[in-house]
C-alpha positions as CSV (number, residue, x, y, z in Angstrom):
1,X,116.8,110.8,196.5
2,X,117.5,109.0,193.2
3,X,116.7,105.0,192.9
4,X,119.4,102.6,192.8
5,X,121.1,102.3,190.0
6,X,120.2,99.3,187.5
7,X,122.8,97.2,186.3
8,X,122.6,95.5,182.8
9,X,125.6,92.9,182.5
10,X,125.7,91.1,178.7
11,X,127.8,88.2,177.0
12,X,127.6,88.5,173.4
13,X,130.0,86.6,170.8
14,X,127.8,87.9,167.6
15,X,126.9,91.4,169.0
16,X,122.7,90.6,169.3
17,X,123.1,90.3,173.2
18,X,125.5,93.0,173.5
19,X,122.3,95.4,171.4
20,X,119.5,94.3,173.6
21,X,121.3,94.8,177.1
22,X,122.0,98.7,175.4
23,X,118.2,98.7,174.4
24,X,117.2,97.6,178.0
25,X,119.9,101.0,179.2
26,X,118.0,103.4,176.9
27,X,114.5,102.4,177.8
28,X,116.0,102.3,181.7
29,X,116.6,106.0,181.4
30,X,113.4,106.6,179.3
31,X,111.7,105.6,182.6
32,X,114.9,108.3,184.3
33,X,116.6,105.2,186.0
34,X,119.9,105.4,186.3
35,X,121.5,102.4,184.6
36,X,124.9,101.3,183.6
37,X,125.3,98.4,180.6
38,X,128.6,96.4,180.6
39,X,130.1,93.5,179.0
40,X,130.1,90.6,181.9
41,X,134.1,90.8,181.7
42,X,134.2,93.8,182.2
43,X,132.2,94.0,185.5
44,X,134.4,93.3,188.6
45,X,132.3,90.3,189.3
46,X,133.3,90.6,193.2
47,X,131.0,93.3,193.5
48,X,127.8,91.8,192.4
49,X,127.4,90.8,196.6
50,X,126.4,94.8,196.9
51,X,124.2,95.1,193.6
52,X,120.4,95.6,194.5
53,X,119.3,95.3,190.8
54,X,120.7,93.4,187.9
55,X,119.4,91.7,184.5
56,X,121.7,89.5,182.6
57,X,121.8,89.1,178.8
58,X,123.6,86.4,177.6
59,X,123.6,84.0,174.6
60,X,124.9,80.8,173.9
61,X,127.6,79.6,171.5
62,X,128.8,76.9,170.3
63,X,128.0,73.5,172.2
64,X,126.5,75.2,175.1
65,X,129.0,77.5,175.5
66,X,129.1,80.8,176.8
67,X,130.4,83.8,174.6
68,X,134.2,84.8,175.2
69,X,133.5,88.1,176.9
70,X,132.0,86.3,179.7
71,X,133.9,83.3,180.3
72,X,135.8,84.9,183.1
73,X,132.3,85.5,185.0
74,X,131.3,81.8,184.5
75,X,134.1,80.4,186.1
76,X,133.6,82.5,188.9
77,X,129.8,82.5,189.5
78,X,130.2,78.5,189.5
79,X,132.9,78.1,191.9
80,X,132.0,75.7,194.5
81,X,132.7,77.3,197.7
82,X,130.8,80.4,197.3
83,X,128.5,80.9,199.9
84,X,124.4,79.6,199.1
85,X,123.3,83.3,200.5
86,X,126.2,85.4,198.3
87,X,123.4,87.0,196.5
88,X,120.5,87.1,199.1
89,X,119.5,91.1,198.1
90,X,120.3,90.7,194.5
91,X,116.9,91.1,192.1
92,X,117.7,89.7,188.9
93,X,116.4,88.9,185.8
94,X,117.7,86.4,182.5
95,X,117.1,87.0,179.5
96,X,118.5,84.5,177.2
97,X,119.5,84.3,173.2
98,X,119.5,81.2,171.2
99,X,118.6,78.8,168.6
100,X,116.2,76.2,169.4
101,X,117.3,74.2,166.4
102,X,120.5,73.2,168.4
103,X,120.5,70.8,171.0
104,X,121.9,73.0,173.8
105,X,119.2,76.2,173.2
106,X,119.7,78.7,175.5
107,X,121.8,76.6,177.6
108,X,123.9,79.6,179.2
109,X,120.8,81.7,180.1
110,X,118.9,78.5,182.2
111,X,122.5,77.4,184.0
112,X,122.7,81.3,184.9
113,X,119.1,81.8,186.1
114,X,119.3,78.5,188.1
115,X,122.7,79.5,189.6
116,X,121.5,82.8,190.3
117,X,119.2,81.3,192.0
118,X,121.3,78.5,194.1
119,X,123.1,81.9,195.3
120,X,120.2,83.1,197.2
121,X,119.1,85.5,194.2
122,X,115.7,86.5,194.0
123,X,114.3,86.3,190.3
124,X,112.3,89.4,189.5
125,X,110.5,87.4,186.1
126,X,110.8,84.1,184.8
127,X,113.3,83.5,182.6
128,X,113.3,85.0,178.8
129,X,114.3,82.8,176.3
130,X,114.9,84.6,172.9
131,X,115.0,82.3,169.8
132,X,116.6,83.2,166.4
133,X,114.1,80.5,165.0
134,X,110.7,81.9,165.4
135,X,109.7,84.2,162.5
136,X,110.0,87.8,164.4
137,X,113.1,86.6,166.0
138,X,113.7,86.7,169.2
139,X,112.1,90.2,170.0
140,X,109.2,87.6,169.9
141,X,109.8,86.6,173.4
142,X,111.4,90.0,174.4
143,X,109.3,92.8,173.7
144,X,106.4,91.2,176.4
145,X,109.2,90.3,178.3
146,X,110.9,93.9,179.0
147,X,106.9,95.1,179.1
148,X,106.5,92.6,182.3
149,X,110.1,93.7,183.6
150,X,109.5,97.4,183.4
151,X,106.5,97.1,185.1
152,X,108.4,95.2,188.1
153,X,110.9,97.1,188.0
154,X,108.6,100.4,188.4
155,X,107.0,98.9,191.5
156,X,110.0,98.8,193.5
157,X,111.4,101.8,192.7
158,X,109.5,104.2,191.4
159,X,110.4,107.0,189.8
160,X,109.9,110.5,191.6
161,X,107.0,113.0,191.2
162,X,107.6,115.2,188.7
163,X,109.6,112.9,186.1
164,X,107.9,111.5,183.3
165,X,108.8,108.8,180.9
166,X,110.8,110.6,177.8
167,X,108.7,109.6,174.7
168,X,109.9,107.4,172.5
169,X,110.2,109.9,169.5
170,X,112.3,111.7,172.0
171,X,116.3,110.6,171.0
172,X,118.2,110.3,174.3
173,X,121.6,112.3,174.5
174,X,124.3,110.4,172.6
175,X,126.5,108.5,174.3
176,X,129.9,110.1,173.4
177,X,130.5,113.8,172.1
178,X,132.6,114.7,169.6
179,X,134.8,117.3,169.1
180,X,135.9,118.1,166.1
181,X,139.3,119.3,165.6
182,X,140.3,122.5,163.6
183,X,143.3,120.9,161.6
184,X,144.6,117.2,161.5
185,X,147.4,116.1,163.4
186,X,150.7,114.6,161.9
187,X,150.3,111.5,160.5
188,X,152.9,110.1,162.7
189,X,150.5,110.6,165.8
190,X,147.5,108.2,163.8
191,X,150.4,106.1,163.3
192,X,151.3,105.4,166.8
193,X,147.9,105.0,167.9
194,X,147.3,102.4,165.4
195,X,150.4,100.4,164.5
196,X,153.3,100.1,167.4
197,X,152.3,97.5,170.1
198,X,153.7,97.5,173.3
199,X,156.5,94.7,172.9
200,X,155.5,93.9,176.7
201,X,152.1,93.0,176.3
202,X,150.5,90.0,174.7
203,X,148.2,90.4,171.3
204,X,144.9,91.2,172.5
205,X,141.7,92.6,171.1
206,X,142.4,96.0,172.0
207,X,146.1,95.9,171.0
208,X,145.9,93.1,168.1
209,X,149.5,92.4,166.6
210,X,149.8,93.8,163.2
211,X,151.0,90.5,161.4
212,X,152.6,90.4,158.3
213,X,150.7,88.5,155.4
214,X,153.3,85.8,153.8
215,X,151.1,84.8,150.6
216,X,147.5,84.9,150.0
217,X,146.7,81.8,147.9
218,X,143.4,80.4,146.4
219,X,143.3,76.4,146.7
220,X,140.0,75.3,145.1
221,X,139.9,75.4,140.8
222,X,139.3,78.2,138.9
223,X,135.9,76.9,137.8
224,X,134.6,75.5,141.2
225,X,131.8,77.6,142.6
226,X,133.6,78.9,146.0
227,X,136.7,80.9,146.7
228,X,139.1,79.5,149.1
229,X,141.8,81.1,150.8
230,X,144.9,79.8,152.1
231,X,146.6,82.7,154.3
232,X,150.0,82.7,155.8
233,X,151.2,85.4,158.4
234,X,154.4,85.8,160.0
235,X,154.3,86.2,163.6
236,X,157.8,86.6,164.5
237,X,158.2,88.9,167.2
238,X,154.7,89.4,168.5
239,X,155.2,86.2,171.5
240,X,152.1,85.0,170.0
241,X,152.3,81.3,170.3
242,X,149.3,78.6,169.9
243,X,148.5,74.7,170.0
244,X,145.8,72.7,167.6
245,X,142.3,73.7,168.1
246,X,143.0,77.4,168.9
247,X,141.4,80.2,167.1
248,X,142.7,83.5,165.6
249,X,140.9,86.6,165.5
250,X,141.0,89.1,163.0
251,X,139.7,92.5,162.5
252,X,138.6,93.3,159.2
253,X,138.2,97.0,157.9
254,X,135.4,98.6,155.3
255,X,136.5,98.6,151.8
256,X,137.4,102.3,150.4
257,X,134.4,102.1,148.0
258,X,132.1,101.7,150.8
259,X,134.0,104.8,153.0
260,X,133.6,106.8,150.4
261,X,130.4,106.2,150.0
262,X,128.8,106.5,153.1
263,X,131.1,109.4,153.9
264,X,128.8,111.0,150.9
265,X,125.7,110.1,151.8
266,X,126.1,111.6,155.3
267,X,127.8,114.8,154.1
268,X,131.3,113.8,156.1
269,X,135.0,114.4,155.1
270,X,136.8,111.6,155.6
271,X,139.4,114.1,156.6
272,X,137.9,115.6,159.2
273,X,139.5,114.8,162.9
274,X,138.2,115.1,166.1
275,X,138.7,113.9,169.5
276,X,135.8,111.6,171.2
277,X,134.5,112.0,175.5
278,X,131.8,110.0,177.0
279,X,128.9,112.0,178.4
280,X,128.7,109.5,181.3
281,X,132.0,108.0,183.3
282,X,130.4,104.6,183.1
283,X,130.5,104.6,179.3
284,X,133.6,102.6,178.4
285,X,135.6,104.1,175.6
286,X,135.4,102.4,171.8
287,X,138.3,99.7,171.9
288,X,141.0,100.3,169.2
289,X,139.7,103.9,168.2
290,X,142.7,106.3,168.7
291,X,142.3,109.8,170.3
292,X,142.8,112.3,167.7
293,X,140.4,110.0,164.9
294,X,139.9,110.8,161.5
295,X,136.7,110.6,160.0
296,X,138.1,107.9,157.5
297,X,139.4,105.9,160.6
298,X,136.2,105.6,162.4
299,X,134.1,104.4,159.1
300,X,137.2,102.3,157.8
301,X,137.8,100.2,161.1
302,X,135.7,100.7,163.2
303,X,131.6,101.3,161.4
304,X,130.0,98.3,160.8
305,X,127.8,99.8,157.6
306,X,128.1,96.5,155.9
307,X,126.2,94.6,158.6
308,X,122.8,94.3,158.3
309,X,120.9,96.8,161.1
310,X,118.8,95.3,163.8
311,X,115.7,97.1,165.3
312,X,117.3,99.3,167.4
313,X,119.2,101.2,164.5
314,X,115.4,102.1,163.0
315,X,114.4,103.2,166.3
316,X,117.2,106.0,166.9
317,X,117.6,106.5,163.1
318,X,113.8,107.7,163.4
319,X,114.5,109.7,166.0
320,X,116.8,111.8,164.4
321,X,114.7,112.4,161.1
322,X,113.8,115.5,160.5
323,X,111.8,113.7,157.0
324,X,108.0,112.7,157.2
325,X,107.8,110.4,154.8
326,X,111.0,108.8,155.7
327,X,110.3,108.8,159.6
328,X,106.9,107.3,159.0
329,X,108.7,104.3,157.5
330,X,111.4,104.1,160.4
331,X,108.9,104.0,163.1
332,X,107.0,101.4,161.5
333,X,110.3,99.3,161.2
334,X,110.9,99.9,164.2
335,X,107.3,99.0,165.8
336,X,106.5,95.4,167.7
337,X,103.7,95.8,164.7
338,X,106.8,96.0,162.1
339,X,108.9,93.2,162.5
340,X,107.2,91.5,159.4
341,X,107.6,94.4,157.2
342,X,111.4,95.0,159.0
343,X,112.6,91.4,158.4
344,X,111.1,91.6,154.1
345,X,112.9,94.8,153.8
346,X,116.0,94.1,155.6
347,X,117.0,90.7,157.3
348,X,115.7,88.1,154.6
349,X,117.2,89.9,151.5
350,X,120.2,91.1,153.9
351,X,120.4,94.7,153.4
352,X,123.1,96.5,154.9
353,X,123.6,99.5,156.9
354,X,124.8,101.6,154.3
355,X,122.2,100.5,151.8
356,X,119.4,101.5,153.9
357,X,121.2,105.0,154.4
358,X,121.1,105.2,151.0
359,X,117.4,104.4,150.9
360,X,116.6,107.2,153.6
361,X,118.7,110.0,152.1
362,X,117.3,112.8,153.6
363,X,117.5,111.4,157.3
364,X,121.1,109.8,156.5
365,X,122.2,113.7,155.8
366,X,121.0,115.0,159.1
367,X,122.6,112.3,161.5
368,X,124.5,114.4,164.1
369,X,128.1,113.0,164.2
370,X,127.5,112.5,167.8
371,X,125.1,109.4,167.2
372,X,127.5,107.2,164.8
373,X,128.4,105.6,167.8
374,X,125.2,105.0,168.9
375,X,123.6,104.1,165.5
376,X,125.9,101.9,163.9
377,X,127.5,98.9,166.3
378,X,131.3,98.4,166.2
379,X,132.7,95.7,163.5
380,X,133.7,92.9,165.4
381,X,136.8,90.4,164.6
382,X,136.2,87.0,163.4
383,X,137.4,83.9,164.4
384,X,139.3,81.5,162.3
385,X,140.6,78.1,163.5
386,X,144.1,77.7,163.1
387,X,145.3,75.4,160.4
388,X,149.1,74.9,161.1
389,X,151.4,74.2,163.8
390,X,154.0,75.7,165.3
391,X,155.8,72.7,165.2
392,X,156.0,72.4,161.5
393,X,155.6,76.3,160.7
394,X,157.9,78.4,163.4
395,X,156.6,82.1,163.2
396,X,153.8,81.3,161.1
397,X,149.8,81.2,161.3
398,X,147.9,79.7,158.6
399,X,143.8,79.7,157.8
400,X,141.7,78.6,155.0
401,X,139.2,80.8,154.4
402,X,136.2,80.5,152.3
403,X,135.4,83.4,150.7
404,X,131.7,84.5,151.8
405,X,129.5,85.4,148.3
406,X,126.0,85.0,147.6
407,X,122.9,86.5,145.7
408,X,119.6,87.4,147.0
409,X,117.1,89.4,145.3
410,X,119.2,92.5,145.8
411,X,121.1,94.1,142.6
412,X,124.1,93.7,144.3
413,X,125.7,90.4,145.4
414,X,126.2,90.1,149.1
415,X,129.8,89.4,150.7
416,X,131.2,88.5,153.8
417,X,133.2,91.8,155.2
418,X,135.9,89.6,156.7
419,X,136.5,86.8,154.0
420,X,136.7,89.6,151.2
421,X,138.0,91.9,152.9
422,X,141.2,89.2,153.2
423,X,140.9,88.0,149.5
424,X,141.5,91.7,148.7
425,X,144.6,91.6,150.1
426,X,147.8,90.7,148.1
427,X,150.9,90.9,149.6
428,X,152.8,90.6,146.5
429,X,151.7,93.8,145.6
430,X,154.0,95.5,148.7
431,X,153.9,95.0,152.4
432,X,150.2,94.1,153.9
433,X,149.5,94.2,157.6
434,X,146.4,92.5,159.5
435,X,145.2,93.0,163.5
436,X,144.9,89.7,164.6
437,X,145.2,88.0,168.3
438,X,145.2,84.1,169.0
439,X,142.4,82.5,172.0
440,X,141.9,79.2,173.1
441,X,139.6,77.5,171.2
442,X,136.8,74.7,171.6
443,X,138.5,72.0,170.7
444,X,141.6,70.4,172.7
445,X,143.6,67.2,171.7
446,X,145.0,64.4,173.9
447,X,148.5,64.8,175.4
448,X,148.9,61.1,175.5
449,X,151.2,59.4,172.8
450,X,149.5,56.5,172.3
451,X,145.4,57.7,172.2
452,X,144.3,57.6,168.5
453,X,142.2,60.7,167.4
454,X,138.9,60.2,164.8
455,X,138.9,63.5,163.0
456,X,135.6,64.3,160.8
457,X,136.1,67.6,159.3
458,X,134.2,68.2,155.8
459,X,135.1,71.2,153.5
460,X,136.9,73.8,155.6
461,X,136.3,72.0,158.5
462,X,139.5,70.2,158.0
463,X,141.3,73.1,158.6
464,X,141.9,72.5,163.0
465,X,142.4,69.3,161.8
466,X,145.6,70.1,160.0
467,X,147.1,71.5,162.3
468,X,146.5,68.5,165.1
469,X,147.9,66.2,162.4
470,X,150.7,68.1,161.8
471,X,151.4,68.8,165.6
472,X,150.8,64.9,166.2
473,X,153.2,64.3,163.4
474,X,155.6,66.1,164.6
475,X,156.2,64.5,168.2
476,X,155.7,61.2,166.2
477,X,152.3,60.3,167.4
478,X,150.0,58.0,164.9
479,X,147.0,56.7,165.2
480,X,145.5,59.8,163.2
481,X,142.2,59.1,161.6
482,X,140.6,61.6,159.0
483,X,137.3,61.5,157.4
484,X,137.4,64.3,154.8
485,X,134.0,65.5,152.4
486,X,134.3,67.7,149.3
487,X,132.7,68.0,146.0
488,X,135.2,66.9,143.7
489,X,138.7,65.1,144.3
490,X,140.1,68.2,141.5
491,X,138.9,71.7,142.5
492,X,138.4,71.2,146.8
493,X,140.4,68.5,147.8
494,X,142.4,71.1,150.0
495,X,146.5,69.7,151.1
496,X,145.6,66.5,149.6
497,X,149.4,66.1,148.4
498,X,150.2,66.6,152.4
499,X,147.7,64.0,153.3
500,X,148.8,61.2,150.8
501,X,152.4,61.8,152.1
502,X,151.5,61.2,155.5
503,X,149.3,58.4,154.5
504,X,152.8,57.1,152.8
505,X,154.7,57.3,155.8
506,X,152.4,55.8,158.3
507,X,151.1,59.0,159.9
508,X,147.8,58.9,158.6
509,X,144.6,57.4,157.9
510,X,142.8,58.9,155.4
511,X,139.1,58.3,154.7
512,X,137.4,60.8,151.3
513,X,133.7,61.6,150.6
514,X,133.3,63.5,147.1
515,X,129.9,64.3,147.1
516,X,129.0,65.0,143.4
517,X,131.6,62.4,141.6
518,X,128.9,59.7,141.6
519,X,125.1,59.8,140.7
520,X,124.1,59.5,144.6
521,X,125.9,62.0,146.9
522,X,127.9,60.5,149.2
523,X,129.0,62.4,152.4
524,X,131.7,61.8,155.4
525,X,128.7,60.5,157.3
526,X,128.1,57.4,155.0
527,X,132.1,56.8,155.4
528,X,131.4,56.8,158.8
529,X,129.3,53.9,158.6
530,X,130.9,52.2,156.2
531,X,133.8,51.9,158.5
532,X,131.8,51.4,161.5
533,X,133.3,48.3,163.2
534,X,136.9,50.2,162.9
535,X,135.2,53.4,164.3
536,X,133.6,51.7,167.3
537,X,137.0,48.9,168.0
538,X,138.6,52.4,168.4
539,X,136.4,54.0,170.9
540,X,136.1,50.9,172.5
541,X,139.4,49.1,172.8
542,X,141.7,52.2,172.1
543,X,140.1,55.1,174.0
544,X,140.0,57.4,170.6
545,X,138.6,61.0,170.7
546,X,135.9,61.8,168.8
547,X,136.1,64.9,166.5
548,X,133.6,66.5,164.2
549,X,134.2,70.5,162.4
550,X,132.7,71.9,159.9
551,X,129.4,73.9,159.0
552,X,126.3,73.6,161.7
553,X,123.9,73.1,159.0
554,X,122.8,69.1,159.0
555,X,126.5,67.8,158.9
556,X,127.0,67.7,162.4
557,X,123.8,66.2,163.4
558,X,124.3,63.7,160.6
559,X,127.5,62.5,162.0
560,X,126.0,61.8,165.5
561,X,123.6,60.1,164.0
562,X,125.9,58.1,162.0
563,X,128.0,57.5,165.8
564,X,124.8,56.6,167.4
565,X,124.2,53.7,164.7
566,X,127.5,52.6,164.8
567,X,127.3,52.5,168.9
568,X,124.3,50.1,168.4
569,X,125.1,47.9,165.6
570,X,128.7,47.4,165.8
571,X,128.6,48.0,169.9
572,X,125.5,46.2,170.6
573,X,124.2,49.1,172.1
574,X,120.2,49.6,172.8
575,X,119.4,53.1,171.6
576,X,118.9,54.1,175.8
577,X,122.8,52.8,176.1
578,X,123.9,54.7,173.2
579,X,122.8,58.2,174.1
580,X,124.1,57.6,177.4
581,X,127.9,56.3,176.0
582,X,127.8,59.4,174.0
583,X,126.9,61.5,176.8
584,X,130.0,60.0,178.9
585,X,132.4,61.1,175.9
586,X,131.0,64.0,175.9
587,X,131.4,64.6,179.5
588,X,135.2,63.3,179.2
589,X,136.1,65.6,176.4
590,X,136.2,62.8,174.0
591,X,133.5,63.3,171.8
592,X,134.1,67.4,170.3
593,X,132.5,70.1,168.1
594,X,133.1,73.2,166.4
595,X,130.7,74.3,164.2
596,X,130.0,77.7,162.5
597,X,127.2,79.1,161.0
């Protein structure tokens, strides 16, 4: 009589969680348990009442918040009225994913494990908090952590007489099979798989609306250091629709240069079709990929091979080498001894997929097709907040993108798929087409006409702002106040034209920071302080919200502390009072974030 059946339930916004709950299902049926991996959203969370085994994988994004494919489950799992013994013959284990240099580390996977708990849950290990911070990363914490878990695990239900482990050298059967196809069908069949919607449903991640792009515009100089983009898309017709602070999600494709490349290395024509079936029932099928697929398809839009690979892409890639030399190096990547040598070759000089095909020839040449989806994760949309309105722009979306480029010590510069991927695209060259869907995002803006807004939103940052002021503008609210940091007032000053107009008819307050125009930098935090009795009378006497976007590097702990000074010297605050004023607009919504790595 087989064991039950483990259950691995993940919520991943970056795809590291979503990776370690499928490295927890592989070693589960290394041990020959049966074990399913899902996305927590996915999972019919009703049925967790009758589920004798679980572990959770979650990290945390944001201020604390939990990743988008689980956001459904959180509501749900925290509901008041559910019963203190719901889960009394659940075992479960946490394992959390974070960075302990932000305030809220692992915030999700604690709530879970305590609610869990609450629920008459019985915890199988202590919690397992991963941390991006330490030098090995989080497998740090993990690897003794699944050693322990195993171990439990194997005591309760042990595995029958007669079935050993499956060695690690051992690859397990892939996932999907392919089948590939003798001659490619029409192109008119590719084309209704990947480019007519249903009119009746709503833009989603697996049916994104293909939106026209308007103009692709750079706004900084043509001698400042950074690329930004200004992108316009025409949404007529897709019943998309979207207030300030929501976010747009786009999926990017491969460029053809890196297609045709890896398509070489691994000995595949691009041309080649097949058809895709899951070994397993449980396996869900790939979103977006269309049944026939090309070859071309899979790697163009759906591969990441420009991401840089995690452990767990050494581990089955040395599995499947038939090459010595180049299968002693893999396992030693992919060793707890490794991680050292692992994160110098690949994660500090960010060395992509593709690249470290290249540098493993032989074993690239004799991946079975049958593993791609096991070997290289799926590239993932990225969000963009939304930096127009409705109100102003009917049937349009803008961004502003910057435009990711940087050197390390590899030959090549590296650069962000997404961001060049987009400032590739020139729509006055004929008609160009992106797969993009619109979600709520972090931030959300009074409905009240008279409550001013404090808007601090340095560099590309500003960009939800813009479209607040401009929705704001538009049902004649004032009371708008923007602190806005660059480098110089001539080559990043983005919409300043739009700003000093508003400024000129009352709409706007406008406060600048241009970092390098003077010998000492100056940033939106010193602004901040500068106008500190304004900022605080606002707070105070007006009721303002508090907003600060932008990069997550120092900038937004510099502007707290910045609000915490201005709390005590202009508010008369002791530091104890301070922290705990913050904390209540916090708790009300009126002090927000968005940051982005």
């Amino acid at each position: 009589m087989p064991g039950p059946q483990l259950l691995v339930l993940f919520g991943s916004q970056t795809g590291t969680a979503e990776d370690v709950a499928e490295r927890l299902g592989r070693e589960a049926r290394r041990r020959r348990l049966r074990c399913r991996v899902l996305a927590l959203d996915s999972y019919s969370v009703a049925d967790l009442i009758r589920e004798p085994l679980v572990i959770f994988v979650c990290a945390t994004t944001g201020q604390g918040d939990p990743p988008d494919n689980m956001k459904n489950f959180w509501r749900f799992i925290f509901r008041k009225k559910l019963p203190s013994t719901s889960l009394c013959q659940l075992d479960f284990a946490v394992l959390g994913l974070g960075d302990s240099s932000y305030a809220k580390y692992n915030f999700v996977a604690k709530k879970l494990h305590r609610r869990l708990l609450q629920l008459g849950g019985s915890a199988l290990l202590p919690l397992c908090l991963g941390d991006d911070q330490h030098d090995l990363g989080p497998d740090a914490a993990i690897d003794p952590w699944m050693g322990a878990l195993w171990e439990k695990v194997l005591g309760l239900y042990p595995v029958p007489p007669g079935l050993p482990e499956i060695p690690p050298g051992v690859p397990l059967p892939s996932k999907f099979i392919l089948q590939l196809l003798p001659e490619a069908p029409s192109t008119s069949l590719q084309e209704l798989h990947t480019a007519s919607p249903d009119p009746q449903q709503h833009p989603s991640e697996s049916q994104p609306f293909l939106a026209p792009m308007v103009t692709n515009q750079r706004v900084t100089g043509p001698s400042h250091f950074q690329d930004v983009r200004l992108i316009e898309f025409d949404t007529t017709g897709s019943g998309i629709s979207f207030v300030a602070g929501d976010v747009v999600h786009i999926q990017p494709s491969n460029s053809d240069t890196h297609v045709q490349q890896f398509c070489q290395v691994l000995g595949l024509d691009p041309d080649q079709c097949f058809t895709l079936q899951p070994r397993e029932p449980s396996v869900p099928f790939p979103s977006g990929l269309p049944q026939p697929c090309s070859v071309r398809h899979l790697v163009t839009r759906h591969l990441d091979i420009a991401s840089v690979p995690r452990r767990s892409f050494f581990e089955l890639l040395a599995c499947l080498s038939p090459h010595e030399m180049e299968r002693e190096k893999l396992l030693e990547f992919s060793s707890a001894q490794g991680q050292e040598a692992l994160c110098e070759y690949c994660s500090r000089p960010r060395r992509t997929i593709l690249e470290v095909l290249c540098d493993f020839p032989h074993t690239a040449a004799a991946i079975p097709l049958h593993y791609l989806l096991d070997l290289i994760p799926r590239i993932r949309a990225r969000a963009f907040s939304i930096a127009s309105s409705l109100l102003a722009h009917p049937a349009r979306l803008q961004i502003l993108v910057a435009v990711v480029h940087y050197k390390t010590r590899l030959r090549e510069p590296r650069r962000g798929l997404c961001s060049s991927w987009l400032a590739s695209l020139d729509p006055r060259q004929g008609p160009v087409r992106v797969p993009l869907w619109v979600r709520p995002g972090s931030l959300t803006f009074p409905e009240t006409p008279d409550t001013p807004v404090i808007m601090v939103g340095p560099g590309t940052g500003v960009a939800p702002f813009r479209a607040a002021v401009q929705e704001r503008v538009a049902q004649s609210q004032t009371g708008n106040f923007l602190f806005f940091g660059c480098r110089w007032r001539d080559q990043d000053f983005y919409w300043e034209a739009e700003w000093q107009e508003l400024e000129r008819r009352g709409y706007l307050t406008l406060v600048t920071a241009f970092s390098r125009e003077q010998g000492q930098k100056v940033y939106v935090q010193h602004r901040l302080r500068e106008l500190g009795l304004r900022v605080w009378e606002l707070l105070d006497s007006h009721g303002a919200y508090f907003y600060v976007a932008g990069s997550a590097k120092d900038m937004p702990a510099s502007v707290t502390e910045a609000l915490m000074s201005i709390l005590q010297e202009h508010g008369g605050l002791s530091h104890r009072d301070a922290d705990a004023y913050l904390a209540r607009l916090q708790r009300t919504l009126r002090f927000q974030t968005e940051t982005w790595a």
